[in-house]
C-alpha positions in Angstrom: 44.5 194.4 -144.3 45.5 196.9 -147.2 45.3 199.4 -144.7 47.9 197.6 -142.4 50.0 197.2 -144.8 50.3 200.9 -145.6 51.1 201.5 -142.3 54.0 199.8 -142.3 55.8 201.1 -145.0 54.5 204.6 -143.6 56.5 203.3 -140.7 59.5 201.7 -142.5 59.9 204.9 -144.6 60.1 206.8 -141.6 62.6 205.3 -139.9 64.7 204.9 -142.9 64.3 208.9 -143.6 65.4 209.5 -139.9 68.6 207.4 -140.4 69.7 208.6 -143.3 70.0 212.2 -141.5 70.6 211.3 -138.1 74.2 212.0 -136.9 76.4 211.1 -133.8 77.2 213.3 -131.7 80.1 213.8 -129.5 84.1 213.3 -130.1 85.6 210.6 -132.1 87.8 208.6 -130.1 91.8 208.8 -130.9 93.6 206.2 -129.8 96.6 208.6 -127.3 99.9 208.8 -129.2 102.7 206.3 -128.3 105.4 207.8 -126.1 108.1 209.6 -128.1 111.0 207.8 -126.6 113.6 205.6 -128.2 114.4 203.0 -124.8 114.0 202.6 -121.4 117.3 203.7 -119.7 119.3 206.9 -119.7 122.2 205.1 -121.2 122.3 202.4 -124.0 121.9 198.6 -123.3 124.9 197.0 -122.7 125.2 193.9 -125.5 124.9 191.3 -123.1 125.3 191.1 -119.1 128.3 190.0 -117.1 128.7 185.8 -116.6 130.1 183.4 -114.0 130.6 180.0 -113.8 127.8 179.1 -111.8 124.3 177.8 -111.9 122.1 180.7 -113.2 125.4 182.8 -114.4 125.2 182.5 -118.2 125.5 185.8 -120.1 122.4 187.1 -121.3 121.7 189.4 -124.5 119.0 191.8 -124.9 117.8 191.5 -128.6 115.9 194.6 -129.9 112.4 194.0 -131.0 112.5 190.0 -130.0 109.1 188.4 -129.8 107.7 187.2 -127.1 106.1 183.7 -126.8 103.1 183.2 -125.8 103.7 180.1 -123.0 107.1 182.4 -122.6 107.7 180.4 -119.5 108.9 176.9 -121.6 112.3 179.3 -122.2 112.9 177.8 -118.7 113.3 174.1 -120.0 111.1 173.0 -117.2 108.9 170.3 -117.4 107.9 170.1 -113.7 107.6 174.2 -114.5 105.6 173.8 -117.5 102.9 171.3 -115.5 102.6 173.1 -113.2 101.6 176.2 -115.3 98.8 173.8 -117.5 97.5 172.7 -113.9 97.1 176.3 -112.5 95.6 177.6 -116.1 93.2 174.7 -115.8 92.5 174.8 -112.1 92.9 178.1 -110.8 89.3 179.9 -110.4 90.6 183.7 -111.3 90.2 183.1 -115.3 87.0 181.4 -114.7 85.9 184.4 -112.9 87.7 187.2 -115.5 86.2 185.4 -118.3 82.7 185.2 -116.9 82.7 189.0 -116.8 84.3 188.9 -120.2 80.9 187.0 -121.2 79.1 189.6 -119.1 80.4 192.3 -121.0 79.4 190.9 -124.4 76.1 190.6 -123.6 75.5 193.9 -122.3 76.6 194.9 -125.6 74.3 193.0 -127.2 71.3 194.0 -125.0 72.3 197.4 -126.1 72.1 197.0 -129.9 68.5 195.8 -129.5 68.0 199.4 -129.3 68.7 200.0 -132.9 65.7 197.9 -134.0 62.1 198.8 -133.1 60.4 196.6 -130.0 57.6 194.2 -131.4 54.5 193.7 -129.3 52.0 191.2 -130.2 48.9 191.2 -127.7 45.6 189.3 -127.5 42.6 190.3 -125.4 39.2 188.6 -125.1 36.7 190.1 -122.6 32.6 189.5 -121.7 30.5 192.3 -121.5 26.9 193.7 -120.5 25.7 196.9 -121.8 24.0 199.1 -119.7 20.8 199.5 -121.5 19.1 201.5 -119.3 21.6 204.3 -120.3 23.0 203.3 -123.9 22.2 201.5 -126.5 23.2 197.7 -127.1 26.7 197.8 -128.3 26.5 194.3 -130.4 24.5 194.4 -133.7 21.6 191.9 -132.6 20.6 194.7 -130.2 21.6 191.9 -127.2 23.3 193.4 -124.1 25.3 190.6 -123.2 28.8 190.1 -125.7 32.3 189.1 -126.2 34.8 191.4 -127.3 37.9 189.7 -129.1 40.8 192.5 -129.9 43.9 191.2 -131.0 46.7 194.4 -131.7 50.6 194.6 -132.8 52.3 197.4 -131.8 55.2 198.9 -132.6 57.9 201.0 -130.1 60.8 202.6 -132.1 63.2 205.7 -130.6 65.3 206.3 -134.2 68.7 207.0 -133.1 68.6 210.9 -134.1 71.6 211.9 -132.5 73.7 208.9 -132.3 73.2 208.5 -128.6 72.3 204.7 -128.6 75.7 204.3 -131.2 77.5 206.1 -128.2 76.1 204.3 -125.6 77.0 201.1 -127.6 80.3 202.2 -128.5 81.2 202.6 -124.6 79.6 199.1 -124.0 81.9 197.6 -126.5 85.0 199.5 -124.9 83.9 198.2 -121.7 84.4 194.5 -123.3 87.5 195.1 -124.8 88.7 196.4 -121.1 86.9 193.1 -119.7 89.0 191.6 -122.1 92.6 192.9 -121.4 91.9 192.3 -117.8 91.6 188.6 -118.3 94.7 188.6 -120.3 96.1 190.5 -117.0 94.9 187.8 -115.1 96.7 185.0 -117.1 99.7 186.7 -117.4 99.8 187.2 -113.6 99.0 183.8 -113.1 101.7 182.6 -115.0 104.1 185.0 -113.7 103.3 184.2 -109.7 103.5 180.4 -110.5 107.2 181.1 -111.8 108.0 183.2 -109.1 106.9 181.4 -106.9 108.8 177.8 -108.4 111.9 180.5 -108.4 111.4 181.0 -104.5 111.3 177.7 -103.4 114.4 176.7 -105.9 115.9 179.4 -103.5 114.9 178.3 -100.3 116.1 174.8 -101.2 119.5 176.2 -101.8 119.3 178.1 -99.1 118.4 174.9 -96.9 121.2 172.8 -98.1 123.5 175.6 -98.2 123.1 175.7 -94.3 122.9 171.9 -93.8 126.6 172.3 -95.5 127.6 175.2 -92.7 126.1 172.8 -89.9 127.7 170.3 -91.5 131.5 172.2 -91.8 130.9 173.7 -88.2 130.0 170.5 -87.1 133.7 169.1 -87.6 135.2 172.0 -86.9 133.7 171.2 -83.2 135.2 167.9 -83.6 138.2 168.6 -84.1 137.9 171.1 -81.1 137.1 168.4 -79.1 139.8 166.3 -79.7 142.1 168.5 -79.2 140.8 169.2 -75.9 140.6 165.7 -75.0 144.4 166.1 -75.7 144.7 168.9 -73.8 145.6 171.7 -76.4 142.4 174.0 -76.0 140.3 175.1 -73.3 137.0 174.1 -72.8 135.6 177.4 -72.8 136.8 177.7 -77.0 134.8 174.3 -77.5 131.6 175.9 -75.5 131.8 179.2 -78.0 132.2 176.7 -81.0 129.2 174.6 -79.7 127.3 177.8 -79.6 128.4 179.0 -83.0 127.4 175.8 -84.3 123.6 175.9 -82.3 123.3 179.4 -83.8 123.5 178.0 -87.3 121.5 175.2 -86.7 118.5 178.1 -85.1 118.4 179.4 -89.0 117.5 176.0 -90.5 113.6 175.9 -89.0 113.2 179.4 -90.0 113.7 178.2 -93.6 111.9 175.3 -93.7 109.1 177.5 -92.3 109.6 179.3 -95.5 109.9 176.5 -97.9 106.2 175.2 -96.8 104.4 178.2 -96.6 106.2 178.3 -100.0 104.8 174.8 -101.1 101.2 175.9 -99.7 101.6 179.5 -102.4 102.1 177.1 -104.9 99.3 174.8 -104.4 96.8 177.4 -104.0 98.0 179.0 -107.6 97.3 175.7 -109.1 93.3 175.7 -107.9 94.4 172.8 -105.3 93.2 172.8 -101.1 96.6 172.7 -99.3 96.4 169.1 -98.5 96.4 168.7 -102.0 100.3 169.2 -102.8 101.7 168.6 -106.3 104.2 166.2 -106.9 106.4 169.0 -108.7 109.4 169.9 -106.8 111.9 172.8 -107.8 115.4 173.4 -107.5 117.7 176.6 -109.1 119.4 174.0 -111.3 116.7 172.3 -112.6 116.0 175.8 -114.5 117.7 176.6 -117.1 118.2 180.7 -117.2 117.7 182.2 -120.9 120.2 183.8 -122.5 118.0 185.5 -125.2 115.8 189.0 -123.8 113.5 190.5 -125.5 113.5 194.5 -125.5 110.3 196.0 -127.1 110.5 199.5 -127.8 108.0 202.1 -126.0 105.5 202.3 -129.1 105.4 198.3 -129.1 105.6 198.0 -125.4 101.9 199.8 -125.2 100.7 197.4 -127.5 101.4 194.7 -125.5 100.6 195.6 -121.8 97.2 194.2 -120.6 96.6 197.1 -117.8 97.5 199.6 -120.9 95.6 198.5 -123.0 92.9 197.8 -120.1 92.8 201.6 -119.7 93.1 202.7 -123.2 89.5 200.7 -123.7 88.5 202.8 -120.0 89.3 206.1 -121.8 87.2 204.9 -125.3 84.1 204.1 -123.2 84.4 207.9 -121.2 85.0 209.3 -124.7 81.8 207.8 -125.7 79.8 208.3 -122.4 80.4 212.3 -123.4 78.5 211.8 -127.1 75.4 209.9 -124.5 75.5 212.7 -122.7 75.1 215.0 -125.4 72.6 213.1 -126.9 70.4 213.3 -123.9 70.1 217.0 -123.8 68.9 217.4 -127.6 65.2 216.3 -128.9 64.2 212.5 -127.9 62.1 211.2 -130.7 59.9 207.9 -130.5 57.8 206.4 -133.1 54.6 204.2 -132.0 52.5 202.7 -134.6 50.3 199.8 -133.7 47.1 197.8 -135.6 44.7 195.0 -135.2 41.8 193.5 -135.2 38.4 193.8 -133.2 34.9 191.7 -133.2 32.3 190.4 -131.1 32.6 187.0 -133.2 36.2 185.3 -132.8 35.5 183.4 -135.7 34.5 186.7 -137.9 37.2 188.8 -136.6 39.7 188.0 -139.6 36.8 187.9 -142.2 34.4 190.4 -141.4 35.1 193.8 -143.3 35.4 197.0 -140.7 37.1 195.2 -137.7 40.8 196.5 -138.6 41.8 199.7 -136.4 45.5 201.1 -136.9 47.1 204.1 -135.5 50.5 206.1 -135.3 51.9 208.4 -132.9 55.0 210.2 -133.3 56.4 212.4 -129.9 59.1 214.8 -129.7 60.2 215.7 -126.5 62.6 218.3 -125.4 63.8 219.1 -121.9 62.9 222.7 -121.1 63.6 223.1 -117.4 65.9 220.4 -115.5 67.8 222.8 -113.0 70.7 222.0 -115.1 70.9 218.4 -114.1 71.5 217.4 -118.0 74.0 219.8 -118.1 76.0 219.0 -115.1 75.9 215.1 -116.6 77.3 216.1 -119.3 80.2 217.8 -117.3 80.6 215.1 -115.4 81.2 212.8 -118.4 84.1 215.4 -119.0 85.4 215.4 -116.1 85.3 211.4 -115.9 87.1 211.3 -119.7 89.9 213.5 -118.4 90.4 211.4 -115.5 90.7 208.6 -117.4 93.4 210.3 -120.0 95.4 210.9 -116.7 95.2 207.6 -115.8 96.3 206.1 -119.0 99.3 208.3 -118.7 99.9 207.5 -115.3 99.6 203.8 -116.4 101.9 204.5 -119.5 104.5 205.7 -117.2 104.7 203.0 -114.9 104.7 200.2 -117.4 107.8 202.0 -118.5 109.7 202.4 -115.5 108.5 198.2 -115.1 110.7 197.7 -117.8 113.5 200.1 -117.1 113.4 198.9 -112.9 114.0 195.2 -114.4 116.4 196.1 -117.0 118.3 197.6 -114.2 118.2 194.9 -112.0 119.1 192.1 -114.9 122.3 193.9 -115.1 122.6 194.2 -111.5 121.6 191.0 -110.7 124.4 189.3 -113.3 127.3 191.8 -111.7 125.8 190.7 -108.4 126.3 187.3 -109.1 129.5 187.5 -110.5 131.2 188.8 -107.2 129.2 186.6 -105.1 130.5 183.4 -106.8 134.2 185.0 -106.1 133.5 185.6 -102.9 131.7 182.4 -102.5 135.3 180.6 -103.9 137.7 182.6 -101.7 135.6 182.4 -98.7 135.9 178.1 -99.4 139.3 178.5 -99.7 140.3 180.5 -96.7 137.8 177.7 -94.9 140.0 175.0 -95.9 142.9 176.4 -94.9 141.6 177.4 -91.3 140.6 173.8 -90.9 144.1 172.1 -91.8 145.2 174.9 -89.6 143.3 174.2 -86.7 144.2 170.4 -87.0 147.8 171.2 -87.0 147.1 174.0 -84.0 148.2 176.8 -86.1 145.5 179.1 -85.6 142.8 179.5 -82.6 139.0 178.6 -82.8 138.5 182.5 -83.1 140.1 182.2 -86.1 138.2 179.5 -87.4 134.6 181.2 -86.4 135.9 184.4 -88.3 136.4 182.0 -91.8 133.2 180.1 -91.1 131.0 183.0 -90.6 132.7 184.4 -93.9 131.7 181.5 -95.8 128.6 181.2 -94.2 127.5 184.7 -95.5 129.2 183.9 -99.0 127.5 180.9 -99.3 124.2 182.4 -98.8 124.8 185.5 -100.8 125.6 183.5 -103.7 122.5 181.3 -103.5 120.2 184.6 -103.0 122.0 186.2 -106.1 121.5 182.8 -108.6 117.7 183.2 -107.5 117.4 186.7 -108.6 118.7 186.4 -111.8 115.8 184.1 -112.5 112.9 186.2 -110.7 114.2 189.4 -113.0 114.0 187.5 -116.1 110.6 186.3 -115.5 110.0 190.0 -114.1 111.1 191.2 -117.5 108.3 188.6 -119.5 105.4 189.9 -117.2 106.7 193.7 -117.8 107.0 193.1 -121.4 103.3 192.1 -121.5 103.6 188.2 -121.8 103.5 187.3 -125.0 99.0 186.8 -125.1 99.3 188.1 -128.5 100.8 184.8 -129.4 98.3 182.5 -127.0 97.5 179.2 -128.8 95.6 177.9 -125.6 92.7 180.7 -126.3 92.0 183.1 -129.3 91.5 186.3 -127.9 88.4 188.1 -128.2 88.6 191.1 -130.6 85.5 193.8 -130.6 85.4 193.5 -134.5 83.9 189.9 -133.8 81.1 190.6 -133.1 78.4 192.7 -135.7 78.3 196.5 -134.7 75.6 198.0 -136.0 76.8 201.7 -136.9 
């Protein structure tokens, strides 16, 4: 047993000599510098946006360096909104899915740092034998050819991490989770996002319903007052055939949008986890949401902080970094380390009290690659390669989640201008309306006349429902391209790669 013993501190020695000179090779991984730019647009940020005394036309700031919260969509003061958001994060099966690969990721990692530890085997093997006298002695002691063999051995498998290869191959497994990671926080921020835009669109194509229902409604007294006065005479009854056509046309644009509005309702359901029979109660109109007036602006060097798919591919170009030091790795010296021992006798029963039945050996191999036909080599290019494709790719990523934020920016200012002359032109188009109809009813003007107001307002109308919907699609627009706020989730902690143990 003494000799066992010995054995294993031979072996623990060893391995702790080979770690105390081992190294890693390979580059360190730098996180890429932040862009050097100050905003988003050519010009600076106005204060605040333009206003109008409408649904959805409050002024809105944009505040430098505002945070963002993390259920950002409650700045709506929604409650159907809000509901509908806890169903969707409760029901919907694309975070189950993103945080099963999450859990996938981890325990790759895991597998992975068994490598740093040596592999235990523990084996036990009886066996009944007969010598074969007439060639060689009796093997047992008693001189009988007939025995049992009892061997019972531990040994030992461990490849010391020389070159740092297994830390590389960890470290890329870990950067791999942390990807796994920001692409679940992707997937609840676009979640969240589609449920508000979607809740937007049907807000719109509400408005857009009753705004028509109100043209049918006006066109349809215009064609009664058409009527009367040909009943009377005054007009011919091809003028009350064009306005009975006019009015048909208008009432042709009502199905189209109902259309809309269900295959809007079915969007909806299916964001919440639910089978389209399985509509929620939850019904939205523009003025039920209430547009904020507060916007955050992060700067560039914050703003990569905070985008998932950044981040996402910052942890893709980590892992390729570290795929280059496993590459490395493989071409130098692969050392392993096998020492085994146990125990041997004919008697089971003697076989841990009988002196001479230990046996114990240990192997050491070193094995280098002489002749491959450059197939290491070439691997190790390859990891290259695959690390400077995924620097351009972070760029490339970088970039857009820039121009995101400058394209909404842009359109938040657009969208507020828009609105602005689409509520004045919204108001003179009503006016000029009502004065057509008291016209008509006093024979002032002709039905062409009245058409030409009618389709005026008609357009107006629209326009101005079309533009109060915007202006609450490009603020949620701006949460999403902002990165959503995860960073202050209380629903979920986020997983970080310093909890769990890596072993260096």
């Amino acid at each position: 047993m003494r000799g066992q013993w010995r054995i294993s501190r031979i072996a623990v020695a060893a391995v702790t000599a080979t770690l105390a000179v081992s190294c890693t090779v390979g580059p360190d991984f730098e996180r890429p510098a932040a862009p050097e730019v100050e905003g988003y647009t050519p010009r600076p940020l106005p204060e605040k946006t333009n206003s109008a005394d409408v649904t959805g036309g409050a002024a809105q700031r944009f505040v430098q360096a505002l945070d963002i919260p993390g259920q950002w969509w409650t700045l709506f003061h929604s409650e159907p909104l809000n509901a509908l958001i806890e169903q969707g994060l409760k029901n919907n099966p694309t975070l189950p899915a993103a945080e099963a690969s999450l859990r996938q990721a981890w325990e790759n990692v895991y597998a992975a740092q068994g490598a740093f530890f040596p592999t235990v085997t523990a084996s036990f093997s009886p066996s009944r034998n007969k010598t074969a006298t007439g060639a060689v002695t009796p093997v047992a002691a008693s001189g009988n050819p007939f025995y049992s063999l009892y061997t019972a051995q531990v040994a030992v498998s461990y490849a010391p991490d020389v070159f740092g290869g297994t830390r590389r191959q960890v470290e890329s497994l870990v950067a791999t989770a942390e990807n796994q990671r920001f692409q679940l926080e992707a997937a609840y921020l676009t979640l969240t996002s589609n449920i508000v835009a979607a809740a937007v669109q049907e807000g719109s194509l509400r408005a857009q319903i009753a705004a028509t229902e109100e043209i049918i409604k006006v066109e349809g007294e215009a064609l009664g007052i058409l009527q009367k006065q040909l009943n009377l005479g005054q007009v011919a009854g091809a003028d009350v055939a064009a306005v009975e056509a006019t009015l048909a046309q208008a009432q042709a644009t009502l199905p189209p949008l109902q259309k809309q509005l269900a295959v809007q309702r079915d969007l909806l359901t299916a964001l919440i986890g639910r089978y389209p029979s399985q509509e929620p109660a939850e019904k939205f109109e523009l003025a039920s949401l209430k547009l904020p007036e507060e916007l955050p602006v992060s700067l560039p060097s914050k703003l990569i902080e905070q985008r998932p798919d950044v981040r996402s591919v910052e942890a893709q170009l980590h892992a390729a970094s570290a795929q280059i030091g496993v590459a490395v790795a493989a071409i130098l010296p692969q050392i392993t380390l096998t020492p085994s021992a146990g125990l041997a006798s004919t008697q089971f029963n003697q076989m841990f009290m009988t002196p001479g039945t230990a046996f114990w050996s240990v192997v050491g191999t070193a094995t280098q690659t002489i002749f491959d036909a450059g197939a290491l080599l070439h691997k190790k290019r390859a990891a290259d390669a695959a690390f400077d494709e995924a620097a351009a790719m972070y760029r490339s990523t970088v970039i857009s989640a820039l121009q995101s934020v400058s394209d909404t920016l842009h359109a938040l200012q657009s969208d507020a201008d828009t609105l602005k002359a689409a509520y004045a032109a919204e108001r003179a188009a009503f006016k000029s309306l009502e004065i057509a109809r008291r016209q008509l009813q006093l024979g002032a003007i002709s039905y062409l006349g009245l058409l030409t107001t009618e389709n005026t307002y008609q357009t107006a109308l629209l326009a101005l429902v079309q533009a109060q919907a915007a202006r609450y699609a490009d603020t949620a627009a701006l949460f999403q391209a902002l990165g959503g706020g995860w960073w202050n989730r209380e629903d979920s902690a986020p997983m970080k790669a310093w909890d769990i143990n890596f072993i260096p």
